[in-house]
C-alpha positions as CSV (number, residue, x, y, z in Angstrom):
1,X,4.6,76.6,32.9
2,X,6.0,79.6,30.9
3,X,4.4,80.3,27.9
4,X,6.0,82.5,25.0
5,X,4.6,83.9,21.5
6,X,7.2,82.4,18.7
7,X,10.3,79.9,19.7
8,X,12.9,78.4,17.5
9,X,14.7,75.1,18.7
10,X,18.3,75.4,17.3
11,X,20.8,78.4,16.8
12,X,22.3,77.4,13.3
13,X,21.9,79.0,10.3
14,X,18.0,77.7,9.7
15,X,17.3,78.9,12.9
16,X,18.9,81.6,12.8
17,X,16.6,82.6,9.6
18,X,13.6,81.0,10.9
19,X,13.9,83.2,13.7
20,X,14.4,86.6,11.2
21,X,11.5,86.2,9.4
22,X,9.4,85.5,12.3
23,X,10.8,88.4,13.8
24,X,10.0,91.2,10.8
25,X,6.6,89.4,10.9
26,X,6.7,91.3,14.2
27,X,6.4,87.8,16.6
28,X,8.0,88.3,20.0
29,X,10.7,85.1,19.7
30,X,12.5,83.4,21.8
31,X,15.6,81.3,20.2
32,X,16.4,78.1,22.5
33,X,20.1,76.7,21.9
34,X,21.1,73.6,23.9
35,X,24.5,74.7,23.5
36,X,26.8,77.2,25.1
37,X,27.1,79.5,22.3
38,X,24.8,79.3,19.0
39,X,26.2,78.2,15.3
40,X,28.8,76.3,16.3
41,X,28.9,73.9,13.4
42,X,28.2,76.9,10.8
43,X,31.4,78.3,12.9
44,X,33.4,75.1,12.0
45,X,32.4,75.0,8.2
46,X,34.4,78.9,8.3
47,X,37.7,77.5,9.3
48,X,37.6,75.9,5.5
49,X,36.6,79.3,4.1
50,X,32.9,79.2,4.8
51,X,31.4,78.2,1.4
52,X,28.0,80.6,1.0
53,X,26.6,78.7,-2.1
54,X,27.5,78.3,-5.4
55,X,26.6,81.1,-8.3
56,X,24.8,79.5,-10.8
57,X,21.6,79.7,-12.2
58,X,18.1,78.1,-10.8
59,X,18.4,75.7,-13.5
60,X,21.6,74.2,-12.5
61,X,21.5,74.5,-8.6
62,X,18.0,72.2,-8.1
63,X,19.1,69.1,-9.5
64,X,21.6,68.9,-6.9
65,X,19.3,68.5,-4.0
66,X,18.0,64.7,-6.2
67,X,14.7,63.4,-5.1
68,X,13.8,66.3,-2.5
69,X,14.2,68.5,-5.3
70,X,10.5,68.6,-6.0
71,X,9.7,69.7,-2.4
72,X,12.5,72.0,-2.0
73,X,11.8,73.9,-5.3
74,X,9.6,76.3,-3.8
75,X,12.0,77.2,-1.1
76,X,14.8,77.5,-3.1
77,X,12.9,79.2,-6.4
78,X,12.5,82.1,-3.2
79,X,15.8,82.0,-1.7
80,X,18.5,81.1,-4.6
81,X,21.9,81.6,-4.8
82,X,21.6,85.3,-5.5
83,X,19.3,86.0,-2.5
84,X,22.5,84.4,0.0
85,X,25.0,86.6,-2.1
86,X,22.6,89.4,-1.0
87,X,21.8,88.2,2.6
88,X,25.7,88.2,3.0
89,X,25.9,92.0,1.9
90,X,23.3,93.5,3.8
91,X,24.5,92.2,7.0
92,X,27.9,93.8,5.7
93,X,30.0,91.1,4.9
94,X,31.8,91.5,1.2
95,X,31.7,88.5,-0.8
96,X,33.5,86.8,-4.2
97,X,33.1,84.3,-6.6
98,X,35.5,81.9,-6.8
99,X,36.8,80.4,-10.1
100,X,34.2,77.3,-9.3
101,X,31.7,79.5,-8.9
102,X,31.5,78.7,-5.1
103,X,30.6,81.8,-3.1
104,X,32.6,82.9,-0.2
105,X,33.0,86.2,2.5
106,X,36.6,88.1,1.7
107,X,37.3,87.5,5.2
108,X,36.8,83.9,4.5
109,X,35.7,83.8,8.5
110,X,32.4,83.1,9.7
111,X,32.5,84.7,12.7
112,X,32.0,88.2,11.5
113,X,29.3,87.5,10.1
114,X,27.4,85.6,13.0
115,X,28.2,88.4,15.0
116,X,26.5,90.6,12.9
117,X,23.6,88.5,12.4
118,X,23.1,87.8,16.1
119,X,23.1,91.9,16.4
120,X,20.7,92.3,14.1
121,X,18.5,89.7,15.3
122,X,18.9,91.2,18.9
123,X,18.0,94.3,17.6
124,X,14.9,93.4,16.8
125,X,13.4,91.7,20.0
126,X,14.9,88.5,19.6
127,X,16.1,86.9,22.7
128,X,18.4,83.5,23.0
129,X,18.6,81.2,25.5
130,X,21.9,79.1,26.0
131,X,22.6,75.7,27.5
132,X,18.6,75.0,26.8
133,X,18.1,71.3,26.1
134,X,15.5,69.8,24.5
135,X,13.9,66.8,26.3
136,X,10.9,66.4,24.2
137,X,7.2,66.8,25.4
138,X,4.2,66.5,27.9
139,X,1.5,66.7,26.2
140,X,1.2,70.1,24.9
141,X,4.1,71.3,26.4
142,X,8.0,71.2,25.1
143,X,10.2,70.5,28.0
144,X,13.9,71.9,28.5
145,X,16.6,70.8,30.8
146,X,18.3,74.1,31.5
147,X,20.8,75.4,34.4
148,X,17.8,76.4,36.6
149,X,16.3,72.4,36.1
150,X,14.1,71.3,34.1
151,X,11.3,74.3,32.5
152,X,8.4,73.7,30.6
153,X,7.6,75.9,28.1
154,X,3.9,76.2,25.9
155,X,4.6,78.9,22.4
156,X,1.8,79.9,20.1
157,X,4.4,78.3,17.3
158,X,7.4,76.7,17.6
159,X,10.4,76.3,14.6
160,X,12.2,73.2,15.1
161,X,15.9,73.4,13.8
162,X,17.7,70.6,15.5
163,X,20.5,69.6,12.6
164,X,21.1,65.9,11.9
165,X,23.8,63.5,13.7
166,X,27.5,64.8,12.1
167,X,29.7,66.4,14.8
168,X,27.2,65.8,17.5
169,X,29.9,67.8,19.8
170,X,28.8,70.8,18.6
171,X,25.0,70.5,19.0
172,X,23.2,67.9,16.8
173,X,23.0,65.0,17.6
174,X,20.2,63.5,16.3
175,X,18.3,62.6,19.4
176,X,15.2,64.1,18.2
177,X,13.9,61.6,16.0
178,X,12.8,59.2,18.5
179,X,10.9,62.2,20.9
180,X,9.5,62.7,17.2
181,X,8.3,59.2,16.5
182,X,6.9,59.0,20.6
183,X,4.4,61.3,18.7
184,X,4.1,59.0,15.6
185,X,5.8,61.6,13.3
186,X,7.0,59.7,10.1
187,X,11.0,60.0,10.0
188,X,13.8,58.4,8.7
189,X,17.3,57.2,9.8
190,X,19.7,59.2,9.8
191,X,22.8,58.4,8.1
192,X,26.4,59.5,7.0
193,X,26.5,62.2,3.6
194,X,29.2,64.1,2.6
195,X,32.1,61.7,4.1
196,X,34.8,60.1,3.6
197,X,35.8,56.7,3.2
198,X,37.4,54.0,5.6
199,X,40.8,52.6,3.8
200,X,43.2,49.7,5.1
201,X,46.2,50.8,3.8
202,X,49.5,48.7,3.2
203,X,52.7,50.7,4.7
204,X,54.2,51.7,0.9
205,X,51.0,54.5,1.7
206,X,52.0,56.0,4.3
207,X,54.7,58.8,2.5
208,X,51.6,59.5,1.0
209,X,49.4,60.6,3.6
210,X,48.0,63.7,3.3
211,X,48.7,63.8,-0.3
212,X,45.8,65.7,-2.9
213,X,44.8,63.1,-5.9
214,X,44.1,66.2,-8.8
215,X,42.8,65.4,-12.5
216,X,40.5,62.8,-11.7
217,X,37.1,61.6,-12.6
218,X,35.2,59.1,-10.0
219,X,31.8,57.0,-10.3
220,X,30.0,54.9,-8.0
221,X,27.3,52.7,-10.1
222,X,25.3,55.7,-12.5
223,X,27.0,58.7,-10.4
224,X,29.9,60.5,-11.8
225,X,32.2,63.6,-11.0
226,X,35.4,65.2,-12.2
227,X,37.1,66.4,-8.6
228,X,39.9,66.0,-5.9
229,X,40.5,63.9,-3.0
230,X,43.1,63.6,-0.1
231,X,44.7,60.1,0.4
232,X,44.4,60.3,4.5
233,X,45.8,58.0,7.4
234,X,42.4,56.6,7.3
235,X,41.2,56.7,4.0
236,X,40.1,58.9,1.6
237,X,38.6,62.5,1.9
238,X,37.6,65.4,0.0
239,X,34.7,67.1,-2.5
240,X,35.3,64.0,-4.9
241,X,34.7,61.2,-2.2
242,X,31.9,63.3,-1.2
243,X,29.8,64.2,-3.7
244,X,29.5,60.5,-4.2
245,X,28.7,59.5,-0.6
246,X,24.6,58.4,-1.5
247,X,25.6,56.3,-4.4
248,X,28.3,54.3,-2.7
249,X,26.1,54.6,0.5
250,X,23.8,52.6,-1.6
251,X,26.2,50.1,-2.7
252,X,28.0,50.7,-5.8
253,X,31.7,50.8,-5.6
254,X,34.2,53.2,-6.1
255,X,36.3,53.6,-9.4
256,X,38.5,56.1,-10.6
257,X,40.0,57.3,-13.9
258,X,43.3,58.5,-13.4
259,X,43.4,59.9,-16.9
260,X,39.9,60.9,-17.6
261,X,41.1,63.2,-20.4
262,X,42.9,60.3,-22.3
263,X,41.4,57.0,-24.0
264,X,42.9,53.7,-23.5
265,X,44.4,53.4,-26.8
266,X,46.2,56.4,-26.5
267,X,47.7,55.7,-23.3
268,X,48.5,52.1,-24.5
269,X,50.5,53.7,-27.0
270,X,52.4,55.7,-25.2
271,X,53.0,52.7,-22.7
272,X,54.0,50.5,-25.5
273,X,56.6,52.6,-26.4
274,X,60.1,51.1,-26.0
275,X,60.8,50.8,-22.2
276,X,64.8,50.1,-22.6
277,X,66.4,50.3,-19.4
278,X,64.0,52.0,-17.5
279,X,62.1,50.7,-14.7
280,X,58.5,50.0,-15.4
281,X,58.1,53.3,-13.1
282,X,60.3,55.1,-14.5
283,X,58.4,54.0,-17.9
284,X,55.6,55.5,-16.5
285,X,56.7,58.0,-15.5
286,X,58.2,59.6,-18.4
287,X,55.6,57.8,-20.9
288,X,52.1,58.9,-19.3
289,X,53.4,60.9,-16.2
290,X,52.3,58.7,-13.6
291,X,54.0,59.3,-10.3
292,X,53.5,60.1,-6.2
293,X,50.4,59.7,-5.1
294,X,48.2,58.0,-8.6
295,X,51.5,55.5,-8.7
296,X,51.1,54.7,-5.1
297,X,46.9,54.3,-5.9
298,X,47.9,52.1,-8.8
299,X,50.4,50.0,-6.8
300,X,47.8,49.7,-3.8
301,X,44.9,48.5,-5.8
302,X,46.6,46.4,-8.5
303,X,49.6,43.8,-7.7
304,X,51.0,42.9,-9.5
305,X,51.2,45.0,-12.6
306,X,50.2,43.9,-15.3
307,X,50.5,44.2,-18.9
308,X,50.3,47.1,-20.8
309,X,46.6,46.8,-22.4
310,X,45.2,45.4,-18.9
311,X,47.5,48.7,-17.6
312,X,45.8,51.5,-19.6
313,X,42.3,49.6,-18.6
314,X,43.4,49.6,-14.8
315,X,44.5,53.3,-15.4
316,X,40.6,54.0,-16.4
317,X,38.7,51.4,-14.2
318,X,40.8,51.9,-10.9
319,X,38.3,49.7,-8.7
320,X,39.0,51.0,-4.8
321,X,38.2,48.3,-2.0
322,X,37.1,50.4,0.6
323,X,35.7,49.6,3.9
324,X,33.1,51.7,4.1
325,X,31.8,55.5,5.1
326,X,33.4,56.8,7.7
327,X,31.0,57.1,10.9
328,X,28.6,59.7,10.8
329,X,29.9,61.4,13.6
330,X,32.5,63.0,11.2
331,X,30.6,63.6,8.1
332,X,30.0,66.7,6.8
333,X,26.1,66.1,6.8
334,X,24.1,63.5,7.1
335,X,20.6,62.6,5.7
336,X,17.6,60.7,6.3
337,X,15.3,62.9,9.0
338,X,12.1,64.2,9.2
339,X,9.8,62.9,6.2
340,X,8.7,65.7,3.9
341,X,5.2,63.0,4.0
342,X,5.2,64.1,7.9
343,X,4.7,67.9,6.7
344,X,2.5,69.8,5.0
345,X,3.7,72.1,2.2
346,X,4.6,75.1,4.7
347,X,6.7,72.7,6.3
348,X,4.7,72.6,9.4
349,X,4.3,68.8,11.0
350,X,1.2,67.5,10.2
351,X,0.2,65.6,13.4
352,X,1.7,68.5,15.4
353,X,-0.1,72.4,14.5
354,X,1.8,74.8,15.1
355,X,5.2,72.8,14.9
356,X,7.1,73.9,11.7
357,X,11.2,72.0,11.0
358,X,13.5,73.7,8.8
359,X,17.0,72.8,8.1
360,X,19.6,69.6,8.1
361,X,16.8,67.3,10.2
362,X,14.5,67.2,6.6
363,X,15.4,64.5,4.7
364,X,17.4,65.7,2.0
365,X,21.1,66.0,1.0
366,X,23.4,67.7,-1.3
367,X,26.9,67.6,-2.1
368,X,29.0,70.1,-0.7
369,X,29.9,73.4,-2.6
370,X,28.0,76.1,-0.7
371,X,24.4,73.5,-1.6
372,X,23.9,72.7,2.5
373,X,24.3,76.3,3.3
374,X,21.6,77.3,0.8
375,X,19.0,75.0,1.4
376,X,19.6,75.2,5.4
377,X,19.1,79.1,5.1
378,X,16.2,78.7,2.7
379,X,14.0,76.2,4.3
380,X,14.5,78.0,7.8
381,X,13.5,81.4,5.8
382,X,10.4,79.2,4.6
383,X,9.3,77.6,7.6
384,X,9.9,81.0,9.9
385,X,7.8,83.0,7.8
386,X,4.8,80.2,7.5
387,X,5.1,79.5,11.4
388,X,4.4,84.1,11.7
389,X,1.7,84.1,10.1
390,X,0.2,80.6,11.5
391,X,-2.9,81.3,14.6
């Protein structure tokens, strides 16, 4: 039985803070990955550009996090937008805003700037442990199989940062919610956010694969967004599919205005204009500028054409038969977790002292545009600094 001062389950970003602030709080800790290397999804997420978060006001960032806004509002009212911006710098790593607002590092890498955070956080004591898995616990005791067999391992507090169940290849997979309900700890499933959609397409489509769908507005029941999508061998992808993931997750389905900046009257005039001997693409075409891929959406969902009226309607109301989220195994996120009824308000598990959770395994979402990053590092920035001062 080894027993240690301050360990954090998980090397992602939440982690990864947890175990800063425990660290300035001057806790000796140990960081337990089950993986080879640590961060491996927040590695992944930098191959797109590594968004930060998004530079907007307090105001505007909260409602994005929906019904766990009231207990994230702490956490995020103390770690904002503005404080990533400045963690970024002062591990050296030059940022800009983007004409979204989203935040990014010039480099647009995030491998610079893990390698200066894992410095830093060697620097100061920490220690990591690789190829450590979790296995759950005896009694008081958390229990690791590692390379030497299995270890047991007692800590005066422990962080638990194990991620949800998207892209389980590179570390969470979700297999800590049951050792967490073996201890009658309140959780949820977990299930796909941030994904795209499953789409049988007829082979007209295909030309159209990997095509971007610009200048669009979508809703799913009372949810709505102006955004892009991909049209993709399997479906649809992309920060418009996403950001409506709960609502359609829920049941409502899909419909897209291909003109969201025109009424129907006005594109029925323009369609009713005299068609001559153009084809009714060609009309279309040079009438409303409907072509390539919104054509191809149009011709998928609709047969056959109809009349011009029912046309400007269909043009506004595109309904999108879909066959579902893809699995969770290649969402961006996921959601559903630990209960925020299961912890108290320092995040630490009721039934369990001394066991604080911070990141992607709380149940709570967000859409994607830097909000994941931000809540991941502020919760694990929370939970690390409550578990240093916990005896």
């Amino acid at each position: 039985m080894e027993e240690l001062d301050a360990i954090v389950i998980g090397a992602g970003p939440a982690g990864l803070m947890a175990a800063q602030m425990l660290a300035e709080a001057g806790r000796q800790v140990t960081i337990i990955e089950a993986k080879p290397s640590p961060a491996r999804k927040f590695l992944m997420a930098g191959k797109s550009g590594l968004n930060l978060s998004k530079d907007e006001g307090f105001e505007k960032l909260l409602p994005h996090f929906e019904e766990a806004k009231g207990h994230l509002k702490p956490m995020l009212e103390a770690f904002d937008s503005k404080a990533v911006m400045q963690w970024a710098r002062d591990l050296d790593q030059d940022i800009f805003t983007g004409s979204s607002g989203r935040v990014f590092p010039v480099c647009m890498k995030a491998s610079p700037l893990l390698r200066a955070w894992l410095a830093k956080l060697e620097a100061m004591g920490t220690s990591l442990r690789k190829n450590w898995l979790w296995q759950g616990f005896d009694t008081d005791s958390l229990v690791f199989e590692t390379p030497d067999g299995t270890k047991k391992v007692q800590a005066q507090v422990t962080v638990l940062a194990l991620g949800g169940a998207s892209w389980s290849r590179l570390g969470s997979d979700g297999q800590w919610v049951a050792m967490l309900k073996k201890k009658g700890v309140l959780t949820k499933p977990l299930v796909a956010a941030n994904v795209g959609l499953k789409l049988d397409w007829s082979s007209h489509m295909e030309q159209h694969f990997g095509a971007p769908v610009k200048s669009t507005a979508l809703s799913a029941g009372p949810a709505r967004t102006r955004g892009e999508f991909v049209i993709t061998a399997s479906g649809l992808e992309g920060g418009g599919i996403y950001s409506l993931s709960k609502a359609i997750r829920e049941g409502h389905e899909l419909t897209l205005d291909l003109y969201p900046d025109k009424t129907v009257n006005s594109l029925m005039k323009k369609i009713n204009r005299p068609r001559g001997k153009n084809s009714l693409s060609n009309h279309l075409r040079k009438s409303i500028g409907l072509s390539g891929a919104k054509m191809a959406l149009l011709r998928e969902f609709v047969k056959p054409l109809p009349c011009s009226e029912e046309l400007a309607h269909q043009l506004k109301n595109l309904i999108v038969p879909h066959a579902g989220p893809v699995d969770i195994e290649k969402a961006i996120s996921s959601a559903g977790g630990l209960s925020f009824d299961a912890v108290d308000n320092n995040l630490m598990i009721k039934s369990l002292p001394g066991i604080f959770c911070a990141g992607e395994m709380l149940d709570w979402e967000a859409p994607t545009g830097g909000y994941l990053l931000t809540a991941c590092l502020a919760t694990g920035r929370w939970a690390g600094i409550a578990a240093a001062s916990y005896k």
